[in-house]
Every structure is written in C-alpha cells, then in structure tokens.
C-alpha positions as CSV (number, residue, x, y, z in Angstrom):
1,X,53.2,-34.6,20.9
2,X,54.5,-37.2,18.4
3,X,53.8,-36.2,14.6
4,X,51.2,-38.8,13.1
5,X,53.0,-40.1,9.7
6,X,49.9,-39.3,7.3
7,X,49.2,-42.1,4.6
8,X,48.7,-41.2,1.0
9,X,44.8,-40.4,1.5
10,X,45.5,-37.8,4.2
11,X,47.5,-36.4,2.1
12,X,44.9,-36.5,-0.5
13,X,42.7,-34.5,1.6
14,X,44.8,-31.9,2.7
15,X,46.1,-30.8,-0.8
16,X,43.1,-31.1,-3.0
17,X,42.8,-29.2,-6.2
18,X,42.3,-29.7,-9.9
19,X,44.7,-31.6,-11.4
20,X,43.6,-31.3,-14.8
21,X,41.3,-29.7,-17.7
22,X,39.6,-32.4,-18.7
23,X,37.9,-30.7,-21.6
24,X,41.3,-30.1,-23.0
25,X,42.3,-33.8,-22.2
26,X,39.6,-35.0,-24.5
27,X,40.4,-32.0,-27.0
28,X,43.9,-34.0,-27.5
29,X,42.7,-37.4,-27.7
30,X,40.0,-36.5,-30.3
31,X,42.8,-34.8,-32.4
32,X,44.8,-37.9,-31.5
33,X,42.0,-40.1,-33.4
34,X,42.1,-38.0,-36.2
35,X,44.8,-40.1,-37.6
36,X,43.0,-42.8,-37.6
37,X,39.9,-44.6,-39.8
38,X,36.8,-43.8,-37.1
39,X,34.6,-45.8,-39.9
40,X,36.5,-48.7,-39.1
41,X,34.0,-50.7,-36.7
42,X,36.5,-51.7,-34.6
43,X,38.0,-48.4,-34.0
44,X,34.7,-47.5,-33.4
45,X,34.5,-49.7,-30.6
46,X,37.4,-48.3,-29.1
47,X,36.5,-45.0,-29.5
48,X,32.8,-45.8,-27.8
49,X,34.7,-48.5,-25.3
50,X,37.2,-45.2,-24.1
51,X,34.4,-43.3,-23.3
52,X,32.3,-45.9,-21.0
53,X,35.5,-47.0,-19.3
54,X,35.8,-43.1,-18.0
55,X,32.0,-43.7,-17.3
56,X,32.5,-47.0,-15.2
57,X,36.0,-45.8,-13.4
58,X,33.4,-42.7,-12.6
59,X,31.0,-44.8,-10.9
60,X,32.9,-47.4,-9.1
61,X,34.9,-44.5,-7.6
62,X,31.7,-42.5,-6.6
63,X,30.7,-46.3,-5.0
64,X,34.2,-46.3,-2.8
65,X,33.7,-42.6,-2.0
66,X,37.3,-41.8,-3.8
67,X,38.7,-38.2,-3.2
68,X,38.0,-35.7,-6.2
69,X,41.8,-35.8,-6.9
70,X,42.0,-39.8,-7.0
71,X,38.9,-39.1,-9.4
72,X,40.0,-36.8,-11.7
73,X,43.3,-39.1,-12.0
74,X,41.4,-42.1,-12.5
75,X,39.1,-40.7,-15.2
76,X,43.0,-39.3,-17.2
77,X,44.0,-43.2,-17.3
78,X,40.5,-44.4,-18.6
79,X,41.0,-41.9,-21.2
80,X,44.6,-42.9,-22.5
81,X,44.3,-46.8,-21.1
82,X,43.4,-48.0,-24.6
83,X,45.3,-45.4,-26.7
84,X,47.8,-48.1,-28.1
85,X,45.1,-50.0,-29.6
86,X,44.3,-47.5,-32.2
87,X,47.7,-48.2,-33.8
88,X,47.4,-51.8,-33.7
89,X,44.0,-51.4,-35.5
90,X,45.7,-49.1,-38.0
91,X,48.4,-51.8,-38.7
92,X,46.8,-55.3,-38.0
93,X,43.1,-54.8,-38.2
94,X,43.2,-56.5,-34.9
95,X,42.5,-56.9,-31.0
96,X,45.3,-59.9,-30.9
97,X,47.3,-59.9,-28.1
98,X,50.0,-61.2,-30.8
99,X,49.9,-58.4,-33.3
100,X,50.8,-56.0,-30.8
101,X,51.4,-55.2,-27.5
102,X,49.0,-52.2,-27.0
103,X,49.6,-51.1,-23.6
104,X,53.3,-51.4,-23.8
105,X,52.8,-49.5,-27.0
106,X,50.2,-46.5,-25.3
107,X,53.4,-46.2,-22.6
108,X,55.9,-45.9,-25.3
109,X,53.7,-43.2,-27.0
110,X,53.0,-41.5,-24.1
111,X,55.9,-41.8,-22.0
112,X,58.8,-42.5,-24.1
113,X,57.5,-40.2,-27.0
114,X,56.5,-37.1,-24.5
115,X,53.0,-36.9,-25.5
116,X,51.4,-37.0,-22.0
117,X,52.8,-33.3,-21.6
118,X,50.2,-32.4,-24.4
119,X,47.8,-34.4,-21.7
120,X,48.9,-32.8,-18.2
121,X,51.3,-30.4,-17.7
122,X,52.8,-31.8,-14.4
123,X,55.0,-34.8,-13.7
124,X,53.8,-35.7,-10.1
125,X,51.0,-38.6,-11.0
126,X,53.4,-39.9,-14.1
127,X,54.4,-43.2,-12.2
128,X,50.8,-44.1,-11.5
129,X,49.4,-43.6,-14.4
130,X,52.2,-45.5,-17.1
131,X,51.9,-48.3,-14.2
132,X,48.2,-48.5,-14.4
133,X,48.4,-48.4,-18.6
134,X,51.1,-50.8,-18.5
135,X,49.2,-53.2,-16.3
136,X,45.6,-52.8,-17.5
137,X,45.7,-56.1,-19.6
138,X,48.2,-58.6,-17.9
139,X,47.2,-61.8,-17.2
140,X,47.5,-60.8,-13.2
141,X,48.3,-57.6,-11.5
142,X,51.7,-58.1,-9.4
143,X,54.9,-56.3,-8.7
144,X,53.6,-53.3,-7.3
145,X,54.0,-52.3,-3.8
146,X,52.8,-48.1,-4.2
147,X,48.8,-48.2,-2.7
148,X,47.8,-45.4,-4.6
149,X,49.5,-46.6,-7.7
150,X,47.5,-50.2,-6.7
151,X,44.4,-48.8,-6.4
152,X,45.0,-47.3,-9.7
153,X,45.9,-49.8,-11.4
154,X,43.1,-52.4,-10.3
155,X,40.5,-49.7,-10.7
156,X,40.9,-49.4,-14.3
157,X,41.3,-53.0,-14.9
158,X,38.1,-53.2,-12.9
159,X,36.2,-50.6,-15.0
160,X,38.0,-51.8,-18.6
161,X,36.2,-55.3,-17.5
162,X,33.1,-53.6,-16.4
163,X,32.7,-51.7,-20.1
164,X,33.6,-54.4,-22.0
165,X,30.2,-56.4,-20.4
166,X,28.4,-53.7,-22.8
167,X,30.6,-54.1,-25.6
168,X,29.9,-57.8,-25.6
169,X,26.1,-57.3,-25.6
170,X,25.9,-54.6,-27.7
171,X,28.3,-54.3,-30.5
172,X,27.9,-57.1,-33.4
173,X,29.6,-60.7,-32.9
174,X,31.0,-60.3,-36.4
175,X,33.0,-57.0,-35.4
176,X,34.4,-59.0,-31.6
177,X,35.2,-62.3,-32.9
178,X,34.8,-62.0,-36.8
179,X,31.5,-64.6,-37.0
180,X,27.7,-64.6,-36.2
181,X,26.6,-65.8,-32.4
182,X,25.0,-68.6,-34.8
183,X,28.2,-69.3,-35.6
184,X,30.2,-69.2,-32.3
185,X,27.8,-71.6,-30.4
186,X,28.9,-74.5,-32.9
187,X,32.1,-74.6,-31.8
188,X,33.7,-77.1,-28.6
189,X,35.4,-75.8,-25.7
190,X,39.1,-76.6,-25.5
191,X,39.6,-78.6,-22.4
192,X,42.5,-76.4,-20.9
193,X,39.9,-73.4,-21.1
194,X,36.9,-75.3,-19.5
195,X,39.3,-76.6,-16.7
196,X,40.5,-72.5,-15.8
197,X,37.3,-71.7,-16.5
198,X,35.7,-73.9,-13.2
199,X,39.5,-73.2,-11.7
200,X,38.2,-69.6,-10.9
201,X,40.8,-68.6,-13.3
202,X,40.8,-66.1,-16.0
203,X,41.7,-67.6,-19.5
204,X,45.0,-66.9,-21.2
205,X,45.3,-65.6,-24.4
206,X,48.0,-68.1,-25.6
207,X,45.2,-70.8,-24.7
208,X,42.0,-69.7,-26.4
209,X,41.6,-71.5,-29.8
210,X,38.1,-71.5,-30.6
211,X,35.9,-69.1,-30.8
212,X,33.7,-70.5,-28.0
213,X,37.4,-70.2,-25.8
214,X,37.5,-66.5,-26.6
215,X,33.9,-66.2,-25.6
216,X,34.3,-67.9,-22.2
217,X,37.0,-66.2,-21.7
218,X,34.7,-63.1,-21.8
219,X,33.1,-64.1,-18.8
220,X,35.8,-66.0,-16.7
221,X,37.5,-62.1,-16.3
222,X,35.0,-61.7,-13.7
223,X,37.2,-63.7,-11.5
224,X,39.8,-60.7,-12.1
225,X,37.4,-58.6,-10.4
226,X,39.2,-56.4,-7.4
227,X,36.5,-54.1,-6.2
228,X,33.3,-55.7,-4.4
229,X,31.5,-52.5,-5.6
230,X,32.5,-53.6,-9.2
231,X,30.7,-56.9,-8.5
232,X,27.5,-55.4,-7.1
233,X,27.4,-53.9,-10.3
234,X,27.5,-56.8,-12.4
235,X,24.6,-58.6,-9.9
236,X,22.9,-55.2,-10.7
237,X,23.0,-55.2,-14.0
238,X,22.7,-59.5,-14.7
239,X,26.1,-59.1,-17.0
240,X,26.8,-63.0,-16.1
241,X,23.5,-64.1,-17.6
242,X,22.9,-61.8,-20.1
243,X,26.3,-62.3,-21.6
244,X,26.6,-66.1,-21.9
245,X,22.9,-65.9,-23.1
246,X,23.6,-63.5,-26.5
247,X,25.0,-66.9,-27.9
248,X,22.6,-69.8,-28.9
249,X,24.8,-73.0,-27.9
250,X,24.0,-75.4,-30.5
251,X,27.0,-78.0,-29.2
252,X,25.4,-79.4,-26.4
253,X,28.8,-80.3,-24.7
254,X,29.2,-76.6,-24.8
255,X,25.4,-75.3,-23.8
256,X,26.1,-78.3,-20.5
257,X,29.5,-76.6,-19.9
258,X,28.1,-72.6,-20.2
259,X,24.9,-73.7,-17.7
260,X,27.3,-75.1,-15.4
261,X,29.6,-71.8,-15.6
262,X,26.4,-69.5,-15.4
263,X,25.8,-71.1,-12.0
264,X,29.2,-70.9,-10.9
265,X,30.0,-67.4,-11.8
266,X,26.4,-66.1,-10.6
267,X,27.0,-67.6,-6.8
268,X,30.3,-65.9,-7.2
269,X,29.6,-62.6,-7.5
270,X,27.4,-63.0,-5.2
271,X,29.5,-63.8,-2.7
272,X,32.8,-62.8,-2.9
C-alpha cells in the first residue's frame, strides 16, 4: 500500500506533548519588565495589551479547534510579540513606527541575542515564531510559503488587532494619541486616508497625519483580518461601533466621513 505523505497537522496529532512551561515563560518576561518603568502608562498598556493578546490568540484558536501543541505555540508568540516595544518606550517615549522598529528589535533580542533559550529550551518551533514576531506589524503579510508558520503568523496579527479593540475603548485617549477624544474629533481627515479607508485598505503609517488619520486607521485594520472566527468576534462584541463612537466628531466633514465608514465596515464583517 502506498505511504500517505502526512501534512503538518497529522503530524501535529501524532506527536503531541508539552512544548513548554508556561508558568516559567511568564516568570522570564516579568523579570524581563523589571528593567523597565511599569508606572509609565504606556508600558502599562503593553504590559496589560501582552496579556489579552495570549487571551485573544486563546480564543480564536479554541474557535478553529487548533491542536494543543499549535496552542501552546501560539500563546509563546503572544507573549514575546510585543517585547521590542518596551525598549522603544524606554528610549522614545513612543509607539512610532519611526522611533523604532519594534518587532525587528524583539527578533534581534530574542534571536540574535539568545534570550529565547531562557524562553524554550528547544530549537524546533524557532523559525515560526521570529517569522510570526517579525511579521506581526507589517503593512501586509507576504513572503511566506511554510502553512504552519502562516497560520502563525496571521493568528497573532489577528489577535494583536483583536486586543487592541479593548485598548482603544478602554485605556485614556491622552495615553494612545497624546490628546482628549474632545480633542481628536476636531481634527479633518487627510484625503489619502479617507480614500484607503473606503479602498478596504488598511492605513499606512507614513500616511497618517492627524490625529483623526491615526484614529481611522484604528478601525480600517479590520480589513487585515485573516480569520472569519476573528470577525464573528468583533460582530459579537460591536468593536466597529463602539470604537468609532468613543470619539465625539465635532468636524462634520469628519462625523459624515466616520458614519459612512461605520456602515461600510459593519456590512463587512458581516459578510466576509
């Protein structure tokens, strides 16, 4: 009888076991944070933001029915997906994309530096996870051709996005964009971020120059969305209206342009 060729989930199932402590995973990254200022309010967000990504990547995997080994992996990368941006807050102050490259940092740290051994003693799942780091907050995901490294790497893009919807309700507008909500609803639009916007496209950094721009640009990432289980959650939980409704829009270019962009990104979670 011809020998079946088993994909990488078969595999999955026939070698299960514990890949990792994860008790002793946290251990290390909470002594890794000791180095840093955790009564800095926006460390404090990070710090709070690591924790619900491992909470999200949790629950969209327990939606796709993921193996326990694909989970366990998943919830390492949530832990360490953010672990360059403690160093650009230490230096900058800052979540700009042009202060620092934080996820190329987090692979240098990890990778280049050794400290993933303090993490996981084996060497077998290093690939996926510095792909998946490296990847989490690029523009687009391309140039990988692995499927479990794939699924890897859109799952924690899916469940950064996912956490971040309860950042931007609950943590204070002055610690994400460094002014009230009062504030941010004055402000116009630019017209290369509306047009993306209605595109279906996510925002680039390079074109947000208002603080309205940064703030659609928190709710065109839905359109970066990979898993249809990650959308259900954000119809579950409302995030498209509830998010584009902490701000009181008193341009009324901009309140027009957020209504019509409420619509549009409601119908497409719906659907897609």
């Amino acid at each position: 009888m011809k020998r079946q060729r088993l994909n990488w989930q078969e595999k999955v199932r026939k070698n299960m076991r514990k890949i990792m402590d994860f008790e002793h995973v946290k251990a290390v990254f909470e002594e890794y944070l000791n180095g840093y200022d955790r009564e800095n309010d926006k460390v404090k967000l990070k710090i709070v933001h690591t924790y619900g990504v491992i909470r999200c990547s949790e629950e969209i995997g327990r939606r796709m029915g993921l193996q326990a080994e694909d989970m366990e992996l998943a919830k390492l990368i949530a832990l360490l997906h953010d672990i360059g941006r403690f160093e650009q807050l230490k230096r900058f102050n800052s979540f700009e994309a042009d202060t620092m490259d934080h996820a190329t940092y987090g692979v240098q740290v990890l990778f280049e530096e050794g400290m993933i051994r303090q993490f996981i003693e084996e060497d077998t799942w290093d690939d996926v996870i510095r792909t998946a780091i490296a990847k989490h907050s690029d523009y687009e995901l391309t140039g990988i051709t692995d499927e479990r490294t794939l699924l890897h790497a859109r799952l924690i893009r899916d469940a950064d996005k996912l956490d971040n919807c309860r950042v931007k309700l609950e943590d204070a507008m002055e610690t994400l964009l460094d002014l009230s909500a009062d504030e941010v609803g004055k402000y116009a639009i630019s017209p290369k971020v509306r047009e993306d916007a209605f595109a279906g496209k996510c925002i680039c950094s390079k074109d947000r120059r208002t603080p309205m721009d940064y703030w659609v640009s928190y709710v065109a990432y839905f359109y970066d969305l990979n898993f249809r289980e990650t959308l259900d959650i954000v119809a579950e939980e409302q995030y498209v209206k509830r998010i584009i409704g902490r701000v009181p829009y008193t341009n009324e270019q901009t309140k027009k342009t957020m209504e019509e962009l409420e619509r549009q990104l409601t119908e497409y979670v719906r659907r897609k």
